[in-house]
N, C-alpha and C positions, 0 to 999 in steps of 0.2 A: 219378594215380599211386597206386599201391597199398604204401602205407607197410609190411604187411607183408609185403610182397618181402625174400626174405634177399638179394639183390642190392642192395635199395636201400637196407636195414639197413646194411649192412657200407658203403657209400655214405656215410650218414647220419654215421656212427661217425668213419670217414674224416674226413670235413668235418671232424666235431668235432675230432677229432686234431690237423689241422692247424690248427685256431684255436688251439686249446691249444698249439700250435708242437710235438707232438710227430709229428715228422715223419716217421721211421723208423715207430712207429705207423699214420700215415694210410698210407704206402707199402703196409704188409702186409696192409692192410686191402680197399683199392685190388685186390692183387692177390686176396688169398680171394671177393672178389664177382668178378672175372674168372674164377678157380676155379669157383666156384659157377653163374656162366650157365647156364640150360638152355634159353634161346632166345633168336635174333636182338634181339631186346627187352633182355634182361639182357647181352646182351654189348656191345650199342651203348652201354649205361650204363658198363659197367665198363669199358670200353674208354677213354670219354671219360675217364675219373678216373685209369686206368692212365696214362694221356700226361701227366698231370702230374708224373710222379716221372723220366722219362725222363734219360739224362745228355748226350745229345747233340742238337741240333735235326732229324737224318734219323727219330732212335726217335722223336721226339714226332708225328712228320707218319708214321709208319708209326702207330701207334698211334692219333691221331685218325682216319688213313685208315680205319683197321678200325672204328672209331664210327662210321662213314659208309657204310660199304660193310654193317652191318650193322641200322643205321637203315633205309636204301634195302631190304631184306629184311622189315621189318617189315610185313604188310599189313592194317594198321589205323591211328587213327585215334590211338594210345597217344603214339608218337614225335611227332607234328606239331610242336607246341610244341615240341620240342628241336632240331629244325631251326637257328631261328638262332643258337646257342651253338655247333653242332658247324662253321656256316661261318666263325663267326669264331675258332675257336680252328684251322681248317685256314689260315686265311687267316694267323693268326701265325705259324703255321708255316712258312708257304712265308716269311713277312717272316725270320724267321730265317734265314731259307737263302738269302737275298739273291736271292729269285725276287718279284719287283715285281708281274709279268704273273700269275700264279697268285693271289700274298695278292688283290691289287685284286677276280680273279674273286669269290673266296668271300665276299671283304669285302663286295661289289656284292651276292651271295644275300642274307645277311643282311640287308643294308637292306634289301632288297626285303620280308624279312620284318619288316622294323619293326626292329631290330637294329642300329641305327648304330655301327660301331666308333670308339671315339676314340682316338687317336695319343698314345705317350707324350710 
């Protein structure tokens, strides 16, 4: 991962923000690295971080969908390792949305990838 990516700065910041509880912070953050993408790679990133601020559970599973659908785009070797984070946060999503048969799919990727989800 390439720490000086302004995609993954404004990430980084993010994180902090919301450690720090300032939430509205990490939100804008969030979005300026979605702003700032300039390929499949930066967008998969800020996409995943974008889906955390969402207010409803359909945004958050459109949002992680577009982390995925833009991962899948990437054709290197960069995204691999973020694989199992993007099927388990698609797979909460579908658990939000009281889709059983979808969470389980993604949940199943992920473990495949070493990833085991555990249940609140």
């Amino acid at each position: 991962m390439d720490l000086n990516n302004p995609v993954i700065q404004l990430c980084m910041e993010g994180t902090r923000a919301e450690f720090e509880r300032r939430l509205d912070d990490a939100r804008l953050l969030y979005l300026q690295a979605w702003d700032a993408h300039t390929d499949d790679y930066d967008a998969c990133i800020a996409a995943h971080y974008v889906a955390r601020f969402q207010e409803t559970p359909e945004e958050t599973l459109h949002w992680n969908q577009i982390a995925l659908d833009h991962a899948n785009a990437v054709d290197d070797e960069r995204i691999k390792d973020f694989y199992p984070s993007l099927y388990v946060n698609l797979g909460h999503s579908y658990e939000a949305m009281d889709d059983k048969v979808n969470a389980q799919k993604y949940y199943q990727l992920a473990a495949e990838l070493g990833l085991t989800h555990q249940s609140d």
